[in-house]
N, C-alpha and C positions, 0 to 999 in steps of 0.2 A: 504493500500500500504506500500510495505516494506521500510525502510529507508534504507542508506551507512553502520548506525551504526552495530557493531559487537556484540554480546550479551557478550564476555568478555572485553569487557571494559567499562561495567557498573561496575562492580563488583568486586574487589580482594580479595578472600579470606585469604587470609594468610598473610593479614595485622591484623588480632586478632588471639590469641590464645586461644579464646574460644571453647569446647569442638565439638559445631554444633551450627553453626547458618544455616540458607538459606536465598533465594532471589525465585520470581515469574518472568517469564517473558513472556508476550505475541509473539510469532515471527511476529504477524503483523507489530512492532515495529521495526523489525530485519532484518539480513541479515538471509536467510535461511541455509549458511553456515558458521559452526564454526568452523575455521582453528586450524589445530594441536596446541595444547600448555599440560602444564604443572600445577601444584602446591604443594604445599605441604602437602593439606590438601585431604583426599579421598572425593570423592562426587558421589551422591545418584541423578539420574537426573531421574523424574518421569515427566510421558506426564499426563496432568490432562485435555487432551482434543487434539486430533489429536495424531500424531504421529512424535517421530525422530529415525533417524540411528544411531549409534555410530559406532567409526573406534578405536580401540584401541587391541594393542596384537596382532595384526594380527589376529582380529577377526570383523564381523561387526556384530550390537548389534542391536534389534529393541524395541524398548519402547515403547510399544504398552500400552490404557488407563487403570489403576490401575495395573500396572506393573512399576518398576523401575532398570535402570542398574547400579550397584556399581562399582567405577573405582575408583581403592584403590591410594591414594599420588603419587606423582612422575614419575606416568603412562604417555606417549602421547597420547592422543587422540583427536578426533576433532569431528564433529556431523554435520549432515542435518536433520532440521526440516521443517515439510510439512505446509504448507501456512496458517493453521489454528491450530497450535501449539499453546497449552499454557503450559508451564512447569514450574514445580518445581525444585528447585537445595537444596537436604540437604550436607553441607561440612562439613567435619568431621575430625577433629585433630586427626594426626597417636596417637594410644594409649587410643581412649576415650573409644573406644568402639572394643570388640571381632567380628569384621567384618571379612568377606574374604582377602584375600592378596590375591587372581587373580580375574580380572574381570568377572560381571556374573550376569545372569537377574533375580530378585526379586518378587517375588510376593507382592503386599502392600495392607494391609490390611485399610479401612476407617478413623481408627483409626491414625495411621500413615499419611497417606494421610493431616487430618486433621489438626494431630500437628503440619506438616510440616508447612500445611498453616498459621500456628497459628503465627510459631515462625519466619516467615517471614515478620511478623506484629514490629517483634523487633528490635533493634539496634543491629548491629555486637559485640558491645562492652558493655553487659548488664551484670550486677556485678553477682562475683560467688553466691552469697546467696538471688538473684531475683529471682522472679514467671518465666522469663525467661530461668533462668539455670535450675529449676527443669524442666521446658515444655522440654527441651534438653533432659535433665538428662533419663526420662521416655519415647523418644521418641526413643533415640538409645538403651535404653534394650528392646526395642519391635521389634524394627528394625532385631537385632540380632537374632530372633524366628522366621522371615519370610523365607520360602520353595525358592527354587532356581525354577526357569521354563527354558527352553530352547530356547528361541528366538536369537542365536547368528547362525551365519555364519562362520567356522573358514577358512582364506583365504591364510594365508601362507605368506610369506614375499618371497619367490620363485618366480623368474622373469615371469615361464612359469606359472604356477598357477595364481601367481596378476594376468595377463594378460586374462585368460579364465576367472577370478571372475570379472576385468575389465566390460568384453566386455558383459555376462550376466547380470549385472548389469544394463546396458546400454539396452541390448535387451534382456529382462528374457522370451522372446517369442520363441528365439532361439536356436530350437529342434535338435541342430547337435550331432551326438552321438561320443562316446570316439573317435573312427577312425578318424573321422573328424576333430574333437579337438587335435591329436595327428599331423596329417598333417599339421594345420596350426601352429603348435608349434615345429612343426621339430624334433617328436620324434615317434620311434613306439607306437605303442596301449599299450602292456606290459608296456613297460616304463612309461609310463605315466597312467597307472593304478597303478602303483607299486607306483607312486611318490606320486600320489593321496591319495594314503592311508599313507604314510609315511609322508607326511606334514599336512591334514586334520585329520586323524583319520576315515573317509567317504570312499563308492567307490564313483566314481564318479556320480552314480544313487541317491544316497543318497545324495549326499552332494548338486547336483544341485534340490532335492525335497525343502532341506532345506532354498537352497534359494530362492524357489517360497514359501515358506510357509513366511520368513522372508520378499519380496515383498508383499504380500499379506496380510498382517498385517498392514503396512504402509499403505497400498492403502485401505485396507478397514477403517482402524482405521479414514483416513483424507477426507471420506464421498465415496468414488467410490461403485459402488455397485456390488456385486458378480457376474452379466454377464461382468461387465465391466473388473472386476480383472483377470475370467476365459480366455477372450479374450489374457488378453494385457500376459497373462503368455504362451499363444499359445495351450490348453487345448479343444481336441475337445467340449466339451459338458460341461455345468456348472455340470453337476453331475459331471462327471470325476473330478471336480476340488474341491466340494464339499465334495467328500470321499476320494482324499488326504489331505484334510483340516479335517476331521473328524478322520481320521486316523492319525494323526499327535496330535492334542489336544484334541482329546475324542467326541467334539464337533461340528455340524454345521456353519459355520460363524454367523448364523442368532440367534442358542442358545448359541455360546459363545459370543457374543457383546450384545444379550440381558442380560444374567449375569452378563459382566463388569457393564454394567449400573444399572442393580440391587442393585449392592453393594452401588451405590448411596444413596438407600433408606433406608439404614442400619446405616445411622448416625444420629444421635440428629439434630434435627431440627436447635437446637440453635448453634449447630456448623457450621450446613450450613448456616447460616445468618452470621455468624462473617467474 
């Protein structure tokens, strides 16, 4: 059962200026939402078990298992993590490391994954010439080699757009087409096809695919299973739903979740005991 507490105020990063350190935190412990804030420091939030959202850029981010989103210093962002969240936070002093400057989803190799956990094990404030600062040191030039993936939603800061990514959000089952979406927005179809693409970069086919597939990562990653996702997305048929998930990542839901977990098996044993 979840507590009041909030998952940023265990933790201030930017009270050291060390290069990266991290922290671990289960959400069972948590509030499932992490209200808008700030820092100085970029940070690396990796789901090492369930899944979260991120809201930053006017983008929503999903962090779906050995996958992490990087939201570079002084960004706002805020997060919903799903009931069985356990995550990673690596923070990163602007300057340690050749990271992105805009927000964006990570692939993470075991390795990574690992150090993370490693150096989570250590004090914020662990001397520049400790086994610590090298675990850092070697974790963000690895970091910096990892492939970008596409699990973001871009939503616009646009009253009428927030408002239709709003309300799908809320009911990602709800099949109403442009016309109808332009009607309750008080604009013609043109317009709002036109706007769509002008604040998104998406038509609006596209852009509402991405965010069943961004749904559907969440919901599969925090155990629901594939009739149930197809359902709640409004998908006649689990194939239908199936091969725009495969058409989307290459993969079946069932071959890409079998992989994530594969990668499991790709680390030294004695890493996974520490």
């Amino acid at each position: 059962m979840r507590t009041s507490r909030s998952a940023i105020s265990v933790f201030d990063p930017d009270l050291t200026d060390r290069p990266a350190v991290a922290r671990q935190l289960d959400f069972a412990e948590y509030e499932a939402e992490v209200p808008t804030h700030t820092h100085r420091k970029g940070q690396l939030i990796l789901a090492l078990h369930g899944a979260v959202t991120c809201a930053a850029d006017n983008e929503i981010w999903i962090v779906p298992p050995n996958c992490g989103v990087w939201v570079p210093g002084s960004v706002p962002h805020s997060a919903r993590a799903t009931a069985n969240a356990r995550l990673s936070y690596l923070f990163v002093e602007p300057g340690a490391a050749n990271l992105p400057e805009e927000c964006c989803t990570l692939s993470i190799s075991p390795m990574i994954r690992e150090m993370v956990h490693r150096l989570a094990r250590e004090s914020a404030d662990y001397l520049p010439d400790s086994h610590a600062a090298r675990i850092a040191r070697v974790t963000l030039d690895e970091l910096v080699e990892m492939p970008r993936e596409r699990f973001n939603l871009p939503i616009s800061s646009h009253s009428k757009i927030r408002s239709i990514a709003d309300a799908l959000t809320i009911e990602p089952s709800d099949r109403s087409t442009l016309g109808e979406w332009a009607q309750r927005v008080a604009m013609s179809e043109r317009s709002l096809a036109r706007l769509m693409i002008r604040e998104t970069g998406l038509t609006f086919g596209r852009w509402r695919q991405q965010l069943h597939l961004v749904v559907a990562l969440r919901e599969l990653a925090s155990g629901s299973t594939v009739q149930t996702v197809a359902a709640e997305l409004g998908y006649d048929s689990v194939n239908a739903f199936i091969t725009m998930f495969k058409k989307a990542l290459g993969n079946t839901p069932a071959q890409y979740f079998a992989q994530r977990r594969a990668m499991l098996f790709t680390v030294p044993k004695r890493a996974l005991k520490e």
